[in-house]
C-alpha positions in Angstrom: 0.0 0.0 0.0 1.2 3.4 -0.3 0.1 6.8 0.7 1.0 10.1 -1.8 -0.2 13.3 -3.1 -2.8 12.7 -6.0 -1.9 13.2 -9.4 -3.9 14.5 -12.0 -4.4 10.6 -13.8 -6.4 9.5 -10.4 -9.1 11.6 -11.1 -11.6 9.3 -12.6 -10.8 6.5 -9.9 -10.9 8.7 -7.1 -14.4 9.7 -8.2 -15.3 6.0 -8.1 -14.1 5.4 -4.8 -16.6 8.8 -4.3 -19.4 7.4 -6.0 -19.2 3.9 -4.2 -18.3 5.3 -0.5 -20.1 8.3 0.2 -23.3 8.9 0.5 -24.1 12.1 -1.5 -23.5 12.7 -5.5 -20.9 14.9 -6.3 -20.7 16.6 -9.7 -17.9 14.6 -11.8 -15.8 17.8 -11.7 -15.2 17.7 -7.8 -12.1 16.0 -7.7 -10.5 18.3 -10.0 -11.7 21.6 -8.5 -10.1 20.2 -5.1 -6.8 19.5 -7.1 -6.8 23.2 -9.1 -7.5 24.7 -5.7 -4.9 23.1 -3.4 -2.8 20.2 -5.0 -0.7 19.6 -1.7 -4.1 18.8 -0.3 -5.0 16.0 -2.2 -4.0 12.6 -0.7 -4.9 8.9 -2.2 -4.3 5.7 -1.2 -3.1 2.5 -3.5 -3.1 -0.9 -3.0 -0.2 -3.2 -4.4 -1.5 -3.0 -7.7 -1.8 0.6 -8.1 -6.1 0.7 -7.5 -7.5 3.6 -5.5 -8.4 2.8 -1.9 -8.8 5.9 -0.1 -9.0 9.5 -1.2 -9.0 12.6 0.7 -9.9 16.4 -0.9 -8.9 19.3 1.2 -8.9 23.2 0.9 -6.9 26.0 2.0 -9.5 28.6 4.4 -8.2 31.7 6.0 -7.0 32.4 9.3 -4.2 29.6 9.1 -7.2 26.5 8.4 -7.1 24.0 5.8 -10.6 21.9 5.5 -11.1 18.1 4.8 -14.1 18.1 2.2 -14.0 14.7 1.5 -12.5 11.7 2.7 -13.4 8.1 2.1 -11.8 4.8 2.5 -12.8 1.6 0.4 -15.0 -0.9 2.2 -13.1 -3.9 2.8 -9.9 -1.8 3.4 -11.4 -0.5 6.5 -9.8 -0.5 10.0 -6.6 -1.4 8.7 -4.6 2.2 9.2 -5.2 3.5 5.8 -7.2 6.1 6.5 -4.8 6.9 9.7 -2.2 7.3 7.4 -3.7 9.3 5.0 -4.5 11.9 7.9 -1.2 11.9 8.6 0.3 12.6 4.9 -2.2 15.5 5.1 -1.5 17.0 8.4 2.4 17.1 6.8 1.0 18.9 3.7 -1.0 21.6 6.0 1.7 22.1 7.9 4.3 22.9 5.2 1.7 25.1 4.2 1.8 26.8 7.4 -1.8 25.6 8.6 -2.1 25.8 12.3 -5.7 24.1 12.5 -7.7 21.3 10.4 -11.7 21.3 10.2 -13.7 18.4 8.7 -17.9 18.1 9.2 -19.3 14.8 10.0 -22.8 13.5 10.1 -24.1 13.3 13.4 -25.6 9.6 13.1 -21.5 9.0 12.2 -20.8 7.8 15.4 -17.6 5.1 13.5 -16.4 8.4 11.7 -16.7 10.7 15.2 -14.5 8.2 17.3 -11.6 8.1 15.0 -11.3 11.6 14.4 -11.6 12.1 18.2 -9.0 9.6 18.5 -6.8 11.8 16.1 -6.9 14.9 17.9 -10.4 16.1 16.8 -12.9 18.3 19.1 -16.7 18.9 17.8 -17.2 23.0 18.1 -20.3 23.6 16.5 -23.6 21.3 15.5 -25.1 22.3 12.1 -28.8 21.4 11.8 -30.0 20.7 8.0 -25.9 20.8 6.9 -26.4 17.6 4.3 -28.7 17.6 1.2 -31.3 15.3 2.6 -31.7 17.7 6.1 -29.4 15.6 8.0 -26.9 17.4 10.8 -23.5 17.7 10.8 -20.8 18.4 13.5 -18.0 20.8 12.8 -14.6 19.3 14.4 -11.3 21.0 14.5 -7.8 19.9 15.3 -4.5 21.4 15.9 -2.4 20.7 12.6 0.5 19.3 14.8 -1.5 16.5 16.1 -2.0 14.6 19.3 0.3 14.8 21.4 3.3 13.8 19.4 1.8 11.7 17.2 3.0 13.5 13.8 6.4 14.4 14.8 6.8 10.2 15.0 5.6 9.6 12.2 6.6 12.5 9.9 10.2 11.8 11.9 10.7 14.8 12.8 11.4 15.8 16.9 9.3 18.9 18.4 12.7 20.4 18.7 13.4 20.9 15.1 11.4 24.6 14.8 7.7 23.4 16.0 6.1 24.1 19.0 5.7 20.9 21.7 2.0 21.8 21.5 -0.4 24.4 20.4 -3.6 25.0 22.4 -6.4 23.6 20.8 -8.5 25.5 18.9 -11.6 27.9 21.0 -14.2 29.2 19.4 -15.6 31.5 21.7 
């Protein structure tokens, strides 16, 4: 398996993987308005032969954020670190593009989706009634870029000592 920035060839089989994991449609055009808009933000994952098993679109905000807009994992590659991994080849792409904070929305009714990003570092800050097509809620969750704890820094390889902070507060909204 491997982990790396998408390229502009993926686009069709990332869309799949969109079309068979998630449960909105998306306009064909998504995945390449993701890649225009922030390439360093556009994370797959392969299997051995090269097949698309995990995509992830993000976008630069302001204020230092960077958004996940979509993220899905193929079924049957589930719970085995894939999508763990992919968070943290994006986490290294926000910060070299000097993010300080990460925001995703989840479906409430999420509850598989809600524990791993709370496991990664992720706090909810805000409940958005009628947020999906179909009137569903969401919940907005924000982490600090650097990770938990120090988390990133082990797997990036990189010590707290080398010019980042040991840990940033986490983000307030109020």
């Amino acid at each position: 398996m491997e982990i790396r920035k998408m390229r502009p060839e993926d686009s069709s089989r990332a869309y799949a993987l969109i079309c068979e994991s998630l449960d909105s449609y998306f306009v064909p055009s998504i995945v390449d308005y993701f890649m225009m808009q922030w390439p360093g933000g556009q994370i797959v994952a392969t299997d051995f032969t090269g097949d698309i098993i995990g995509y992830m679109a993000g976008s630069r905000l302001s204020g230092g954020r960077v958004s996940i807009a979509l993220f899905c994992v193929k079924r049957g590659f589930r719970g085995q670190g894939i999508g763990s991994g992919m968070l943290d080849r994006f986490r290294r792409s926000a910060m070299m593009d000097g993010a300080r904070s990460i925001q995703l929305e989840v479906r409430e009714t999420n509850s598989e989706a809600i524990s791993f990003y709370r496991r990664r570092g992720f706090m909810p800050v805000e409940r958005l009634e009628h947020f999906y097509e179909d009137g569903g809620t969401g919940i907005r969750m924000v982490a600090n870029v650097f990770g938990v704890g120090n988390r990133i820094f082990k797997s990036a390889r990189v010590s707290p000592g080398h010019g980042f902070p040991r840990r940033q507060r986490p983000f307030h909204t109020g």
